[in-house]
C-alpha positions as CSV (number, residue, x, y, z in Angstrom):
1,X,-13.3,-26.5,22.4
2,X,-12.1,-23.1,20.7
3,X,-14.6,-20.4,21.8
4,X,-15.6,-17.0,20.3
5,X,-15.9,-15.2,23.5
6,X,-14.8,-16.0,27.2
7,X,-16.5,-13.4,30.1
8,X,-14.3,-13.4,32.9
9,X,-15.4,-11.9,36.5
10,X,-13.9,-11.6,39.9
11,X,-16.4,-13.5,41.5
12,X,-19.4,-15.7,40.9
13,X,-22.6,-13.1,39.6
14,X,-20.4,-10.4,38.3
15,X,-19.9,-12.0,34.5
16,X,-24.3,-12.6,35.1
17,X,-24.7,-9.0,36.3
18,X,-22.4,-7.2,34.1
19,X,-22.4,-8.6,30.3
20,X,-24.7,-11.6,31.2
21,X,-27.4,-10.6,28.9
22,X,-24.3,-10.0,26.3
23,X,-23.5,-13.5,27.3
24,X,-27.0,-15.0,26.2
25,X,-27.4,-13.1,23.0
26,X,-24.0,-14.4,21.7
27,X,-25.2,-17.9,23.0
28,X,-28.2,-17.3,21.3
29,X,-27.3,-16.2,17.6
30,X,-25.0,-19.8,18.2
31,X,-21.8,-18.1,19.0
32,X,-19.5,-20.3,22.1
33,X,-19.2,-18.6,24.9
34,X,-17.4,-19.3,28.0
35,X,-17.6,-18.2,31.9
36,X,-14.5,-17.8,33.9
37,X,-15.0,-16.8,37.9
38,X,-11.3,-16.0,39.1
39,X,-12.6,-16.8,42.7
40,X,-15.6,-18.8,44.2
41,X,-16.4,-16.2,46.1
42,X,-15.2,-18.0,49.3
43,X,-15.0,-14.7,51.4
44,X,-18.0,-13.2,50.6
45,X,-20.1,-12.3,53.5
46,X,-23.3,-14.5,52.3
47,X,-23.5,-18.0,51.4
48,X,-20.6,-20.7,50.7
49,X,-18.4,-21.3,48.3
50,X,-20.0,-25.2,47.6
51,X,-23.5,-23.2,47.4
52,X,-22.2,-20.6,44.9
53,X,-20.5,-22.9,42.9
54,X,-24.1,-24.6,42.6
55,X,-25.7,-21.3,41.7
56,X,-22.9,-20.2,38.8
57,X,-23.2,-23.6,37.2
58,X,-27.4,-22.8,37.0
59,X,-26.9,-19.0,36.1
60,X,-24.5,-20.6,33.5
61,X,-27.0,-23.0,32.0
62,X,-29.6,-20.1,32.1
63,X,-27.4,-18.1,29.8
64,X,-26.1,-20.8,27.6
65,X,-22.7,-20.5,28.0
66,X,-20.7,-23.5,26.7
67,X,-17.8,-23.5,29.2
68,X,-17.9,-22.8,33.4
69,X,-14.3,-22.6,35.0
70,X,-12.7,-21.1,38.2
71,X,-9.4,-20.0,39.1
72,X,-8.4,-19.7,43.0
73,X,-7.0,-16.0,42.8
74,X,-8.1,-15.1,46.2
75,X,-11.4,-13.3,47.1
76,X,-11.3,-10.9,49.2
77,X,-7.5,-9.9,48.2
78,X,-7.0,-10.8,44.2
79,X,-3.8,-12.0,43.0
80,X,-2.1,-10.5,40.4
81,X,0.9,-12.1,40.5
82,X,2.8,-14.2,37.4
83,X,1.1,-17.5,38.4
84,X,-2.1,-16.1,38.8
85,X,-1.4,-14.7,35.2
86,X,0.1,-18.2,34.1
87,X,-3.4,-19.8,35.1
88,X,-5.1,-17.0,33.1
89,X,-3.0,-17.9,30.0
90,X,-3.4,-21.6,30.2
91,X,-7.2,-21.2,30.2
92,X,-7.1,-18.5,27.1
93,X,-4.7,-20.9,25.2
94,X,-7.1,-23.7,25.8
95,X,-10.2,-21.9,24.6
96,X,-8.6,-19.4,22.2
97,X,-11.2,-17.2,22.6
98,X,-11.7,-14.3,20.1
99,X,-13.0,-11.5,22.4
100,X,-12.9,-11.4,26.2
101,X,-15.7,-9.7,28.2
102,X,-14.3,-8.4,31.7
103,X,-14.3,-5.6,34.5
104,X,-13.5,-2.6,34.6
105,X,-9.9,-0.3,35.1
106,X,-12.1,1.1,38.4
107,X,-14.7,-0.1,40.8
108,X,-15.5,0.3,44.4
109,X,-14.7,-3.1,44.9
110,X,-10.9,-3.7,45.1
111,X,-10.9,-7.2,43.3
112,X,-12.7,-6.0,40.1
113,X,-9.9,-3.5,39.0
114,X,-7.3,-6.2,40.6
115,X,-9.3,-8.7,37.9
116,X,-9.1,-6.2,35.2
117,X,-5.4,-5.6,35.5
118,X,-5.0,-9.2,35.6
119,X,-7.3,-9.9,32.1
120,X,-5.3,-7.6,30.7
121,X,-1.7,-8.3,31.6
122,X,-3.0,-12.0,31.1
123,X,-4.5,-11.5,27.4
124,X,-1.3,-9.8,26.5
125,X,1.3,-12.1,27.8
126,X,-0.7,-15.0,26.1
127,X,0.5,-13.9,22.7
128,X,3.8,-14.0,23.5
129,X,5.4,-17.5,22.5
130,X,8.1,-17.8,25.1
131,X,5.9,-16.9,28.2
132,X,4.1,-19.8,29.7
133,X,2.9,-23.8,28.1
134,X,1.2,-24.1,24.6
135,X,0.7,-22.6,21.7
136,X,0.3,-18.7,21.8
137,X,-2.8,-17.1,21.4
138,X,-3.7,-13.5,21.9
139,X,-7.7,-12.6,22.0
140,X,-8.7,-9.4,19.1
141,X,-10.3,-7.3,21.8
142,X,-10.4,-7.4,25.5
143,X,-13.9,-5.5,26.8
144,X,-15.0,-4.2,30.1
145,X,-18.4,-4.1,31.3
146,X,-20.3,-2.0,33.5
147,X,-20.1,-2.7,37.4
148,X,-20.8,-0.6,40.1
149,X,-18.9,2.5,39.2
150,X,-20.1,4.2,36.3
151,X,-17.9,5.1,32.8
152,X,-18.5,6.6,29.3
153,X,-19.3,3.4,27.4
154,X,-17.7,2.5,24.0
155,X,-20.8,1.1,22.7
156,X,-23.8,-0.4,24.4
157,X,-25.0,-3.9,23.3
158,X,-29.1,-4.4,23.2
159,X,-30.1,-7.3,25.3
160,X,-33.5,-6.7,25.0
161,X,-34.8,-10.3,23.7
162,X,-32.3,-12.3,26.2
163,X,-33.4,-10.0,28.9
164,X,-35.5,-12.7,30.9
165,X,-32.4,-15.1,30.4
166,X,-30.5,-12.2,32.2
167,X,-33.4,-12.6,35.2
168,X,-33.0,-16.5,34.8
169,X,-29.6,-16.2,35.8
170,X,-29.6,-13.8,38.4
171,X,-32.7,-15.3,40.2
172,X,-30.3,-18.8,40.4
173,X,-27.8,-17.0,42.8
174,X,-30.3,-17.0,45.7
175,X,-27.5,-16.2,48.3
176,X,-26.4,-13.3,47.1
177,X,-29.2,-11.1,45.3
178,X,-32.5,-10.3,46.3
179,X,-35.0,-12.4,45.0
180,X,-38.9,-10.8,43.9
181,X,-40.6,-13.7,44.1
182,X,-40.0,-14.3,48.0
183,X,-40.6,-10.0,48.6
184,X,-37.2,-9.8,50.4
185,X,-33.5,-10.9,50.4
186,X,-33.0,-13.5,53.0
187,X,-32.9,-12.5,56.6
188,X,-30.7,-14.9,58.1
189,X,-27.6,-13.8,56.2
190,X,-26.2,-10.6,56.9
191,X,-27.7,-7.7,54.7
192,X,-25.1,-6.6,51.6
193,X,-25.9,-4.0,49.0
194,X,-26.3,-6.2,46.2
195,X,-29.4,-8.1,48.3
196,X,-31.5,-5.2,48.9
197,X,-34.1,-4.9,46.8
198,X,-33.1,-1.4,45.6
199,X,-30.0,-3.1,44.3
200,X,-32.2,-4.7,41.2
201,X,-34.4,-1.8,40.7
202,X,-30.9,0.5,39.8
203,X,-29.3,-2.5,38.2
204,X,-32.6,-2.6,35.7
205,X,-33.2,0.8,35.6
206,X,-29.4,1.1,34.5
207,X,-30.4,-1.1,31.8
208,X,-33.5,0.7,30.6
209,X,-31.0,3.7,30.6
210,X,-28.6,2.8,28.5
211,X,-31.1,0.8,26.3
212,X,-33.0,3.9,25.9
213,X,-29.8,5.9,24.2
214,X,-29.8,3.6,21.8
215,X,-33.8,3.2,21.2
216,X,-34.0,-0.3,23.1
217,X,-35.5,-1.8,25.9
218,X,-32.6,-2.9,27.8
219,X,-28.7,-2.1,27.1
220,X,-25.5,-3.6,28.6
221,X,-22.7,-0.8,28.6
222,X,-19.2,-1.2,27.4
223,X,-15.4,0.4,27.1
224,X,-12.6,0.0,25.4
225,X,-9.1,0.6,25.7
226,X,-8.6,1.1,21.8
227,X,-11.0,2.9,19.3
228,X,-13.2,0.4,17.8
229,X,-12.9,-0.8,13.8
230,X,-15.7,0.2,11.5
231,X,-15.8,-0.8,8.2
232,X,-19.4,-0.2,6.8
233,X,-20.0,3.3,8.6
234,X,-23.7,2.4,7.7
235,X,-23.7,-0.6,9.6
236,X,-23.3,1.1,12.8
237,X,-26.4,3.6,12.2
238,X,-28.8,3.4,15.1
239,X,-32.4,1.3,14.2
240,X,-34.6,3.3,16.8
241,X,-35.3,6.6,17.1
242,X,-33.0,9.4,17.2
């Protein structure tokens, strides 16, 4: 299966958190979009590997992505090395995909620049025809989303109608984020930043920001290495208010 976009993340909930409601609109307007976790998460300091590999393939369905893979780069410590990049290009040969969504240069955790280096060194490399197995491919545009640290986004995409299937696939990773309908994170896993309740509030309310600069509900942030192509300069003309 050839697909139009592939989102790539560090670890199982950053592809949902980041561009997940990117991720459903695509899925929605009947594009093929993929999931690609570089680690199962197996040193994170809630849950298990087995139990987020159960909650990724529901946040998956939730967001209608076509494709759910994993590579074992090592959480905790991502490889960067030239198999790790092998096992990227294999996967983007396979799929072919157009566009690939992924982290950011910078973030405070280690593995999500580690991941972005390793996109990008990966969707490079994949072009070339005498590195690695199959035919070469090189994706059009490699995209980073918005993590924990903050950037100047290249352009924001409106997720306001797929917002709920955002929730959807959020509320399936019960180990790691809080969960509203229960009133509080689990108490017999150790407390994390990402399961206190205050975690959700700022990662909506950094939604409702960004939607609002572009006269939306809710916004997904985005950068890009290279200056963006426009071709109609009326297409790009915002439909809210200025």
């Amino acid at each position: 299966m050839e697909l139009d976009a592939l989102a790539i993340g560090a670890h199982p909930d950053d592809v949902e958190l980041g561009c997940g409601g990117t991720v459903a609109l695509l899925a929605e307007q009947g594009r093929k979009v993929g999931i690609l976790h570089l680690t199962r998460g197996e040193r994170g300091t809630r849950g298990t590997a087995a139990q987020r590999e159960k909650e990724a393939a529901a946040a998956a369905q939730a967001l209608g992505a076509a494709t759910l893979d994993y590579l074992d780069c090592g959480d905790g410590s991502l490889r960067t090395g030239e198999a790790e990049e092998d096992a990227l290009i294999e996967v983007l040969r396979r799929y072919r995909p157009k566009m690939l969504l992924g982290p950011a240069p910078r973030d405070r955790h280690p593995d999500h620049g580690r991941a972005h280096r390793l996109v990008e060194a990966a969707a490079f490399y994949s072009g070339l025809r005498r590195r690695g197995e199959g035919a070469a491919h090189r994706p059009a545009a490699v995209f980073s989303y918005m993590q924990h640290d903050s950037f100047e986004p290249r352009f924001i995409v409106d997720v306001s109608t797929v917002w709920e299937h955002k929730l959807a696939a959020l509320a399936a990773y019960s180990s790691q984020l809080h969960q509203a309908s229960s009133g509080r994170a689990q108490t017999r896993e150790p407390m994390t930043k990402v399961a206190t309740p205050e975690f959700s509030l700022a990662m909506e309310g950094r939604a409702r920001h960004f939607g609002n600069l572009i006269g939306a509900a809710f916004g997904e942030p985005f950068w890009s290495r290279l200056p963006l192509t426009v071709r109609d300069p009326l297409a790009v003309v915002p439909g809210g208010v200025l």
